[in-house]
NUVOZA-647073 format. One record per atom (N, C-alpha, C, O): x, y, z; residue in three letters; atom name; residue number from 0. Coordinates in steps of 0.02 Angstrom, whole numbers, always signed. Layout:
+--------+--------+--------+------+------+-----+
|      u |      v |      w | rest | atom |  nr |
+--------+--------+--------+------+------+-----+
|      X |      Y |      Z |  ALA |   CA | NUM |
...
+--------+--------+--------+------+------+-----+
END
This chain:
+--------+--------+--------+------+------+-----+
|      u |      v |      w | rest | atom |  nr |
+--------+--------+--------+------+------+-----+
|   -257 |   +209 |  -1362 |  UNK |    N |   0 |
|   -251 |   +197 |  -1291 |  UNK |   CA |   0 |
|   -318 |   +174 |  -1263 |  UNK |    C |   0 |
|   -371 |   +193 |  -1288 |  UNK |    O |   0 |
|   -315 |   +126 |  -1200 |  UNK |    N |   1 |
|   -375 |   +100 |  -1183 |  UNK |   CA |   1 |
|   -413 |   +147 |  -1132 |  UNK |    C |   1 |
|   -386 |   +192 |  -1100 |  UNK |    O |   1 |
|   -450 |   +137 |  -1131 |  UNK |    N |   2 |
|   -493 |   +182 |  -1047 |  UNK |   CA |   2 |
|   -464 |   +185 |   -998 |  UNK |    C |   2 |
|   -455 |   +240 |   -971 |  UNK |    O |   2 |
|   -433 |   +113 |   -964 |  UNK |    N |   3 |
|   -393 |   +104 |   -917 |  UNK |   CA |   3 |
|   -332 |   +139 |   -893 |  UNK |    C |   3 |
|   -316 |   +163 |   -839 |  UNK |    O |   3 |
|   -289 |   +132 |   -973 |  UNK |    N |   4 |
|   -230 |   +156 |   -978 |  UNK |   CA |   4 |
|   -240 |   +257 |   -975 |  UNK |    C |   4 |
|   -202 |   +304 |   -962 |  UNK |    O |   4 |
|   -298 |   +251 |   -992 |  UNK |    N |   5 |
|   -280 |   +339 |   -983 |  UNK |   CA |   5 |
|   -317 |   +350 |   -904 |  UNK |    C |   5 |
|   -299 |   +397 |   -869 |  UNK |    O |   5 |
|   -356 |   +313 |   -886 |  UNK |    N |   6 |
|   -348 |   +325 |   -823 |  UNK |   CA |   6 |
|   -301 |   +312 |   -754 |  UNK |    C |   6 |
|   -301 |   +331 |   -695 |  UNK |    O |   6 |
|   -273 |   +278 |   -785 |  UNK |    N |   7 |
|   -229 |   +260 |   -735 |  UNK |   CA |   7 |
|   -164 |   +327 |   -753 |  UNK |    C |   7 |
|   -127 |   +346 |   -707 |  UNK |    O |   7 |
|   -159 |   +349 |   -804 |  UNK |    N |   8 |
|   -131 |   +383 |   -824 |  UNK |   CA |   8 |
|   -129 |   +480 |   -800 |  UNK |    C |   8 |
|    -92 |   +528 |   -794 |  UNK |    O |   8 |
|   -194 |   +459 |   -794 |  UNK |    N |   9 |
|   -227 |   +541 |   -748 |  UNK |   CA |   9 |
|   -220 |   +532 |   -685 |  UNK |    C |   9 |
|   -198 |   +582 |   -657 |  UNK |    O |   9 |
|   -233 |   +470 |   -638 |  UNK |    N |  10 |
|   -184 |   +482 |   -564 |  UNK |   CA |  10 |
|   -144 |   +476 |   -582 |  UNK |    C |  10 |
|   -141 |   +537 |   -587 |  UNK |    O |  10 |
|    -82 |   +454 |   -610 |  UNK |    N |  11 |
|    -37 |   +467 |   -608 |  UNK |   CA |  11 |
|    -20 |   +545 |   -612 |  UNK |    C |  11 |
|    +16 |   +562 |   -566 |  UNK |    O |  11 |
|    -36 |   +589 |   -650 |  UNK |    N |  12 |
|    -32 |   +631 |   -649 |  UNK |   CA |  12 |
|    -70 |   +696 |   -582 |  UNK |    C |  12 |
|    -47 |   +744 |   -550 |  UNK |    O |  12 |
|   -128 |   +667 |   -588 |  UNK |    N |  13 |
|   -148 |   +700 |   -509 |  UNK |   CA |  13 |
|   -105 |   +697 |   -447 |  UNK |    C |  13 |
|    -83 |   +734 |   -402 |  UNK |    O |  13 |
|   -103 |   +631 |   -468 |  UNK |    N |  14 |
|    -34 |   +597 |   -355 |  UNK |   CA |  14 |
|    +24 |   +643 |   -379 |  UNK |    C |  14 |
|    +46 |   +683 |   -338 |  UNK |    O |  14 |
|    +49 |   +641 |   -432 |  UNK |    N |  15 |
|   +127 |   +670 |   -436 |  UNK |   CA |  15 |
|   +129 |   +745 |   -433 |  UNK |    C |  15 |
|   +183 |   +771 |   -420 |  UNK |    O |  15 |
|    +76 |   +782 |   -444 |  UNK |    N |  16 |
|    +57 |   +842 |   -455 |  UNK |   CA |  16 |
|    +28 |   +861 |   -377 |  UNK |    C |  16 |
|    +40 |   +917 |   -354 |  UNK |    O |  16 |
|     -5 |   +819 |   -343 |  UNK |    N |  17 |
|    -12 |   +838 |   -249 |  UNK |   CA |  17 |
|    +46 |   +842 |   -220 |  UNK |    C |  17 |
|    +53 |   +890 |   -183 |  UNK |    O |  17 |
|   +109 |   +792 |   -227 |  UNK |    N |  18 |
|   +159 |   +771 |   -204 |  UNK |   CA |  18 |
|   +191 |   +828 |   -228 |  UNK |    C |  18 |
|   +246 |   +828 |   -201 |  UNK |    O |  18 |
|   +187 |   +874 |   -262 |  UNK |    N |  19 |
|   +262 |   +919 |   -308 |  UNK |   CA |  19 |
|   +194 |   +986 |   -273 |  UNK |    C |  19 |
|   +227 |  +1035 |   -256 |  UNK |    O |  19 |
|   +137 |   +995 |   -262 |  UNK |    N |  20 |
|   +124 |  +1048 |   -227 |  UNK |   CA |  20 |
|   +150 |  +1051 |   -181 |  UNK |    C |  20 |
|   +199 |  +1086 |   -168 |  UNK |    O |  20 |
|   +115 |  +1004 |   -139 |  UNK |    N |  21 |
|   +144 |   +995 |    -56 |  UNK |   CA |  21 |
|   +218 |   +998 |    -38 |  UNK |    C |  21 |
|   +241 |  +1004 |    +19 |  UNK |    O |  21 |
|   +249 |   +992 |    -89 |  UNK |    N |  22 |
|   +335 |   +995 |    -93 |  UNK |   CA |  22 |
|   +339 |  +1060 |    -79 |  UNK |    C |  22 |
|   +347 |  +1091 |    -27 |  UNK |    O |  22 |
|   +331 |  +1081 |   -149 |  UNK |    N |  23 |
|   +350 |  +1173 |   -147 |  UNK |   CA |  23 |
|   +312 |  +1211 |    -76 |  UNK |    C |  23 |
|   +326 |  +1267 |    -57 |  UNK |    O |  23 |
|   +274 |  +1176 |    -52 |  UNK |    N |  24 |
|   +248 |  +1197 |     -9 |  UNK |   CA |  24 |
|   +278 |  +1179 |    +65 |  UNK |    C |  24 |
|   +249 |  +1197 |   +116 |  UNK |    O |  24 |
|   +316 |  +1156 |    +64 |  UNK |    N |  25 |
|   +361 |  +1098 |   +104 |  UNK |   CA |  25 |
|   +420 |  +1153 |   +109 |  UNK |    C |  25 |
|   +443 |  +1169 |   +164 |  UNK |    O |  25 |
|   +445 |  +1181 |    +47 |  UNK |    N |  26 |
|   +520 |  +1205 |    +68 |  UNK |   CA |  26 |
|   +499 |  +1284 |    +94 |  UNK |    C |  26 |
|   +531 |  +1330 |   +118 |  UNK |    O |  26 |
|   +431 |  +1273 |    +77 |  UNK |    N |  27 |
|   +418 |  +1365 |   +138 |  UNK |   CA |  27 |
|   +408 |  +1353 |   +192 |  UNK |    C |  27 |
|   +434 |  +1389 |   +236 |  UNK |    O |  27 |
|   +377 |  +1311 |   +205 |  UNK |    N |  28 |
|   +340 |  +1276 |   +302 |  UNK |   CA |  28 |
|   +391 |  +1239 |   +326 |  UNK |    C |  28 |
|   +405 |  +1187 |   +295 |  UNK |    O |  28 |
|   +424 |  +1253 |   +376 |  UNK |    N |  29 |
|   +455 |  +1202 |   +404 |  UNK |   CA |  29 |
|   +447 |  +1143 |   +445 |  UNK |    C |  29 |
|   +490 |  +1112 |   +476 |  UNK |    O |  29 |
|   +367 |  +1129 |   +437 |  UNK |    N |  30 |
|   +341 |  +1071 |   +475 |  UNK |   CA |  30 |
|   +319 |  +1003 |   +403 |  UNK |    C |  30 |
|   +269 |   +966 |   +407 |  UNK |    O |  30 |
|   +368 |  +1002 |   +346 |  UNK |    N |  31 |
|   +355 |   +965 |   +298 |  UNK |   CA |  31 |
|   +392 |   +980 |   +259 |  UNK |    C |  31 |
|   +402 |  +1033 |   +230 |  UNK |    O |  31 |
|   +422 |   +912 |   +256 |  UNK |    N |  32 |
|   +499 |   +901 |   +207 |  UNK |   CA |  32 |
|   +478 |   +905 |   +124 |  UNK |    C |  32 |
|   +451 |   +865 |    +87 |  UNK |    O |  32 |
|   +503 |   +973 |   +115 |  UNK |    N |  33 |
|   +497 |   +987 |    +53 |  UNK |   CA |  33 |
|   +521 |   +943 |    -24 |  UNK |    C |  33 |
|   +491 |   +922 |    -73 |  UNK |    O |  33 |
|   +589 |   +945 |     -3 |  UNK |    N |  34 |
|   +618 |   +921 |    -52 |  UNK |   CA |  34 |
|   +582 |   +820 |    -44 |  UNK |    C |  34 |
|   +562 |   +792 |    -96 |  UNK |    O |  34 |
|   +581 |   +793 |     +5 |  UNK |    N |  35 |
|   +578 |   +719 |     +2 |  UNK |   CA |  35 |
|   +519 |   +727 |    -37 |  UNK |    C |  35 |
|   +528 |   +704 |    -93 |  UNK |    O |  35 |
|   +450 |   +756 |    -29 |  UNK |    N |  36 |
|   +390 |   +760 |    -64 |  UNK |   CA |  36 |
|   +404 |   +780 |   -136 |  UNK |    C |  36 |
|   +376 |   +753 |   -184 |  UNK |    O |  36 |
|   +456 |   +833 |   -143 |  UNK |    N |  37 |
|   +475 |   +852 |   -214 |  UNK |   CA |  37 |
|   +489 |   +773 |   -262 |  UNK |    C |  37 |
|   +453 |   +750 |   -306 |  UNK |    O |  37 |
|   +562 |   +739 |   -232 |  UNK |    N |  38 |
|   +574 |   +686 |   -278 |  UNK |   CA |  38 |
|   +538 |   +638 |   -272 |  UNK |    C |  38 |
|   +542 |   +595 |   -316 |  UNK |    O |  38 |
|   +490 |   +630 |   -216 |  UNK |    N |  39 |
|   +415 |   +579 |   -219 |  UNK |   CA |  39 |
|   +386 |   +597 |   -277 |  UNK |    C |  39 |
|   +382 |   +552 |   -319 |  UNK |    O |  39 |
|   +367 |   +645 |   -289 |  UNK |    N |  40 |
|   +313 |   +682 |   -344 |  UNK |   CA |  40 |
|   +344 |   +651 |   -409 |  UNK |    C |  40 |
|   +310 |   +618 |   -447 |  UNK |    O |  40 |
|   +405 |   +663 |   -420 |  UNK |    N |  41 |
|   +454 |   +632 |   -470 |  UNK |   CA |  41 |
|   +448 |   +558 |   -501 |  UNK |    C |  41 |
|   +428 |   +536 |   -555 |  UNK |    O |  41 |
|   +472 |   +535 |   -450 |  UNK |    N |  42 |
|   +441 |   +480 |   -428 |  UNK |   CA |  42 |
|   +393 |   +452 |   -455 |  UNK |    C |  42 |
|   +399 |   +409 |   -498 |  UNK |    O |  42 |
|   +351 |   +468 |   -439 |  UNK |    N |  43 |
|   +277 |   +446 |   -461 |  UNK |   CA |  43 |
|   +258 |   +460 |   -537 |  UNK |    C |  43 |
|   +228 |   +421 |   -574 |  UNK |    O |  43 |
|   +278 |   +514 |   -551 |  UNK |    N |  44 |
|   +289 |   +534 |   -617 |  UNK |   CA |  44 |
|   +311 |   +502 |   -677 |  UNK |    C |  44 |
|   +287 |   +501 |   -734 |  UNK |    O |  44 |
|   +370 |   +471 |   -648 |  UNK |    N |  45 |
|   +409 |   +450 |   -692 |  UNK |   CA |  45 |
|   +375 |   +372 |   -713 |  UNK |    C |  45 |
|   +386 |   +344 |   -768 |  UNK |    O |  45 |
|   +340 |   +348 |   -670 |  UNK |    N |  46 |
|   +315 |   +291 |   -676 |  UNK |   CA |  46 |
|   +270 |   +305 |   -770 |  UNK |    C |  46 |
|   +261 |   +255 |   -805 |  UNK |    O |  46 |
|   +257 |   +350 |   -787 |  UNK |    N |  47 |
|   +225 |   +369 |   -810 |  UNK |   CA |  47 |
|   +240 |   +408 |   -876 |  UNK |    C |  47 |
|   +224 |   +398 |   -935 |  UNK |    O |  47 |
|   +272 |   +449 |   -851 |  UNK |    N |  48 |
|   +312 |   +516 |   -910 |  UNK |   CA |  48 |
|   +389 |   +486 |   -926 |  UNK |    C |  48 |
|   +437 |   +467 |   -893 |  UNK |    O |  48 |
|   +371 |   +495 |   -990 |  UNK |    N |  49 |
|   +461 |   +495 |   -985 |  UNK |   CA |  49 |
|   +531 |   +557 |   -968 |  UNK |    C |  49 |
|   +588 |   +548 |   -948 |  UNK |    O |  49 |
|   +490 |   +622 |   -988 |  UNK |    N |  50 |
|   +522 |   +675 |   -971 |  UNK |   CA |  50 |
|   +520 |   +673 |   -884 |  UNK |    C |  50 |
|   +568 |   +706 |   -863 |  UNK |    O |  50 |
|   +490 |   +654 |   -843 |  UNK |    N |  51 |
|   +506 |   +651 |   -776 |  UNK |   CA |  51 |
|   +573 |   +607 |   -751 |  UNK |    C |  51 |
|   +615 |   +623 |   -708 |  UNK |    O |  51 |
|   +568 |   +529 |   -804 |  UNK |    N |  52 |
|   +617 |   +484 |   -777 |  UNK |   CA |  52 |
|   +684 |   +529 |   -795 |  UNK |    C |  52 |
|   +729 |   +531 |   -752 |  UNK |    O |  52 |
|   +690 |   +562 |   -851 |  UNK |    N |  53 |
|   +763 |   +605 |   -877 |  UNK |   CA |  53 |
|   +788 |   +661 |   -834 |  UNK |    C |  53 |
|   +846 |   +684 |   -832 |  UNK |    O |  53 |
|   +702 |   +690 |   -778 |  UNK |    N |  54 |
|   +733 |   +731 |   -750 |  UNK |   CA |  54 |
|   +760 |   +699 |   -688 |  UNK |    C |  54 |
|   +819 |   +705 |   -672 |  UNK |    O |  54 |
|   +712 |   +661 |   -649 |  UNK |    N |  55 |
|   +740 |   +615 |   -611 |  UNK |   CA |  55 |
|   +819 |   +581 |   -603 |  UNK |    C |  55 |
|   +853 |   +566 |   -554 |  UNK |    O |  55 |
|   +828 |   +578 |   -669 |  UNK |    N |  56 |
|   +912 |   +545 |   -675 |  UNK |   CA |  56 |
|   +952 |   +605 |   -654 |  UNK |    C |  56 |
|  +1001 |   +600 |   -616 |  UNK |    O |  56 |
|   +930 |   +662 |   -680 |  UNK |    N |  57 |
|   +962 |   +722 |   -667 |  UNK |   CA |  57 |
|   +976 |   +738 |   -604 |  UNK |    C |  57 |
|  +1028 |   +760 |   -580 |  UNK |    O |  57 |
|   +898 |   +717 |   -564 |  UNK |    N |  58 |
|   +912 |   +745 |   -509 |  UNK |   CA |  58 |
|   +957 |   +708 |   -459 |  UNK |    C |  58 |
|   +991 |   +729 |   -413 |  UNK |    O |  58 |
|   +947 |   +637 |   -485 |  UNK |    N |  59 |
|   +991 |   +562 |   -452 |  UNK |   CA |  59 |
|  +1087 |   +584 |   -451 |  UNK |    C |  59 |
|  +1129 |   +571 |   -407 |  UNK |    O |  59 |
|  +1097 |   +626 |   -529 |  UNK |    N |  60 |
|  +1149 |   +634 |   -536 |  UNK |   CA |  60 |
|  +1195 |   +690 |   -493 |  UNK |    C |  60 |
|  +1253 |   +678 |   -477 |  UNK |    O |  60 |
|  +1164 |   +749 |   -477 |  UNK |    N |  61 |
|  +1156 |   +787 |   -439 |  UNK |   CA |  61 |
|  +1158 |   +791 |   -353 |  UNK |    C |  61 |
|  +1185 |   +833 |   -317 |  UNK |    O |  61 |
|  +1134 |   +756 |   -343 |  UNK |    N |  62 |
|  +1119 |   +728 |   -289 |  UNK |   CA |  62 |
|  +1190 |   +683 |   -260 |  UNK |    C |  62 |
|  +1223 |   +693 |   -208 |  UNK |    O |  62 |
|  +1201 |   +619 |   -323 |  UNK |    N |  63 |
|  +1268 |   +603 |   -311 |  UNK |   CA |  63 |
|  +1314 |   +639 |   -296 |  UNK |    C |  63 |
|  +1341 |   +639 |   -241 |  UNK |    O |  63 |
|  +1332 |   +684 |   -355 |  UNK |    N |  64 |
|  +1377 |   +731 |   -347 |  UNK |   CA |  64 |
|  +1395 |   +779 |   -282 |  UNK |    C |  64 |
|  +1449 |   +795 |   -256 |  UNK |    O |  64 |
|  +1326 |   +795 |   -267 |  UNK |    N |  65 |
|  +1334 |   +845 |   -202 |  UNK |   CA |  65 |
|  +1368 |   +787 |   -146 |  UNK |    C |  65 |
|  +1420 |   +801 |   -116 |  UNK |    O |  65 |
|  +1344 |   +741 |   -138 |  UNK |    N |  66 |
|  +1357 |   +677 |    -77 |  UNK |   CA |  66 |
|  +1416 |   +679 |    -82 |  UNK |    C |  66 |
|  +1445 |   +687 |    -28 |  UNK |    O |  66 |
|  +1462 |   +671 |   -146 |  UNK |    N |  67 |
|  +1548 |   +665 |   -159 |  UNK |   CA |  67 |
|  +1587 |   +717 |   -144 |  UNK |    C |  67 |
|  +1645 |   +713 |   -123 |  UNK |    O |  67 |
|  +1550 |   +776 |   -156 |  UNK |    N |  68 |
|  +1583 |   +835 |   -137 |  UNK |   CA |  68 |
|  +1593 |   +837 |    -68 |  UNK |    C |  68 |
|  +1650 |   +848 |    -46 |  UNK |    O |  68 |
|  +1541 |   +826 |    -28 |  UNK |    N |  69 |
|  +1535 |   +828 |    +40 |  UNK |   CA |  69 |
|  +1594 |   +776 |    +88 |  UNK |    C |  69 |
|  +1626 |   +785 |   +140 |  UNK |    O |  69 |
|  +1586 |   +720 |    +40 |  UNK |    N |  70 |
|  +1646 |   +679 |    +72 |  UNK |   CA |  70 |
|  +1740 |   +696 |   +100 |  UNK |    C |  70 |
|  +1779 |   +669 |   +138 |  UNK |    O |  70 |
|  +1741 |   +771 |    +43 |  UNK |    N |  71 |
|  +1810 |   +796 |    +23 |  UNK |   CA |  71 |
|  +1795 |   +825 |   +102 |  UNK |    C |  71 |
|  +1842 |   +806 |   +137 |  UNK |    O |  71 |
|  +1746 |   +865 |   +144 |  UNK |    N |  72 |
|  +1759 |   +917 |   +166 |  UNK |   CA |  72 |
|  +1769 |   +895 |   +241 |  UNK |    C |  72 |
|  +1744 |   +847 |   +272 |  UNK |    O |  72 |
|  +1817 |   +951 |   +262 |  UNK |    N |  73 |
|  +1844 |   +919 |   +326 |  UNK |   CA |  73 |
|  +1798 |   +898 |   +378 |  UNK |    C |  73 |
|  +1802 |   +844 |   +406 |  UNK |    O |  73 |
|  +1746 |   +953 |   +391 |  UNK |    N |  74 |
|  +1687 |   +951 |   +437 |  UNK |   CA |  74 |
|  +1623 |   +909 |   +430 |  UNK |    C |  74 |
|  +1568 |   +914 |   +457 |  UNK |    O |  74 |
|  +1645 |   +866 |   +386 |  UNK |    N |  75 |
|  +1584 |   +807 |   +354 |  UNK |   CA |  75 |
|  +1608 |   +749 |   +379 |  UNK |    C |  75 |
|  +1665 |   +729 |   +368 |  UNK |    O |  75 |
|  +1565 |   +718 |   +414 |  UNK |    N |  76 |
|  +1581 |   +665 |   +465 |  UNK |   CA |  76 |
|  +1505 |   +623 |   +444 |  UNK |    C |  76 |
|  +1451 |   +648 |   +460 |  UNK |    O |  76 |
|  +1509 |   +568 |   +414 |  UNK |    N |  77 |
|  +1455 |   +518 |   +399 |  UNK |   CA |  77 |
|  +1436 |   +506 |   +467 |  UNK |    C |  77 |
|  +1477 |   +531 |   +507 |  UNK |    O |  77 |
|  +1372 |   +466 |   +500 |  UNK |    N |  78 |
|  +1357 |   +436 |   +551 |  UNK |   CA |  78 |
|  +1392 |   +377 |   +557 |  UNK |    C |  78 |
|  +1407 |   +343 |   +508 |  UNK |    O |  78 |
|  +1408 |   +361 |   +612 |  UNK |    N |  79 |
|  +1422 |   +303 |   +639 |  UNK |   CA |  79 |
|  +1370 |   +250 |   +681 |  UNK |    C |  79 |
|  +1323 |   +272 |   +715 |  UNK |    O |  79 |
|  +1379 |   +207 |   +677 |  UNK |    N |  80 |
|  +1342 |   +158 |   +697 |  UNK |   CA |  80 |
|  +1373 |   +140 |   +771 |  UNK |    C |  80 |
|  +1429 |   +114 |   +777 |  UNK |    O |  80 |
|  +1330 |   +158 |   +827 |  UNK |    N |  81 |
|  +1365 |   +163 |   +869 |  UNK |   CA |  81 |
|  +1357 |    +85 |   +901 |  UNK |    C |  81 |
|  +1319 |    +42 |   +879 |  UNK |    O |  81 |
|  +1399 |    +80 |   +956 |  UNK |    N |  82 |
|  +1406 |    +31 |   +992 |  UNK |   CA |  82 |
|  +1401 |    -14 |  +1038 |  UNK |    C |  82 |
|  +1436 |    -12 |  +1088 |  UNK |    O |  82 |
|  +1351 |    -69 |  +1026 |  UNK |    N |  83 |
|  +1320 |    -87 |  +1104 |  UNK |   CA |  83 |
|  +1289 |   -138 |  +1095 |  UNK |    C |  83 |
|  +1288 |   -166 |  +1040 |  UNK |    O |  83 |
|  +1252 |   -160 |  +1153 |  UNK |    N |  84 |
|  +1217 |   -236 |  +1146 |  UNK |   CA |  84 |
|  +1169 |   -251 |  +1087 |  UNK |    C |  84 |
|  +1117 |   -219 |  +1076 |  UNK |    O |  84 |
|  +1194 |   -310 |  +1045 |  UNK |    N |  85 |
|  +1167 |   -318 |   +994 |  UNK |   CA |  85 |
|  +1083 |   -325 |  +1026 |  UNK |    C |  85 |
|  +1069 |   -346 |  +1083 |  UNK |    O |  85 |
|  +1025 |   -298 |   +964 |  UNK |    N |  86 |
|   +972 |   -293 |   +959 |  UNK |   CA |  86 |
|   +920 |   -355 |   +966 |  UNK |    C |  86 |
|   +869 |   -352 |  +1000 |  UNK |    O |  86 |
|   +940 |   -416 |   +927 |  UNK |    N |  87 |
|   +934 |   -446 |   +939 |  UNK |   CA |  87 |
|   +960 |   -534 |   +973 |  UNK |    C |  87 |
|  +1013 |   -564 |   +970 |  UNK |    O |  87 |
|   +889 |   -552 |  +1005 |  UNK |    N |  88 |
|   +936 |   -577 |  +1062 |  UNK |   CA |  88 |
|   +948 |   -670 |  +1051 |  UNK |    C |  88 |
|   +920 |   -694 |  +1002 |  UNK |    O |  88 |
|   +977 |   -702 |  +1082 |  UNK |    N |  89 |
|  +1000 |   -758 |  +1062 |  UNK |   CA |  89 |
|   +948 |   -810 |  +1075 |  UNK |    C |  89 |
|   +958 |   -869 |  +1060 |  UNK |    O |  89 |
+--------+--------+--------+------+------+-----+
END
């Protein structure tokens, strides 16, 4: 491996490792979205690791799943795009 490649290789690992503190640190404080910083950290990771991209899929898969479930339930109402003078103008 070259110099480069392992340094670029150690932020990688530093940024993804701030991002997955500040996460876990995120789902105790409620002034910082835990989980979005969590799969950022991932994220970044994966650029890098391959055991991150596998968990990543996991978590992608997961994630789907919960969204589908949610669709079944009566009290789950997607947003709507509401209605009114288009934004932009002529």
């Amino acid at each position: 491996m070259s110099v480069q490649k392992n340094v670029r290789r150690a932020l990688v690992a530093i940024g993804g490792a701030l991002l997955i503190l500040v996460g876990l640190a995120g789902l105790a404080l409620p002034v910082l979205p835990g989980t979005v910083l969590l799969v950022a950290g991932l994220l970044v990771w994966s650029s890098e690791f391959r055991w991150a991209r596998e968990l990543l899929a996991r978590v992608r898969a997961w994630l789907a799943d919960r969204s589908a479930k949610l669709e079944g339930k009566k009290w789950y109402r997607p947003r709507r795009r509401r209605e009114g003078p288009d934004p932009t103008p002529d």
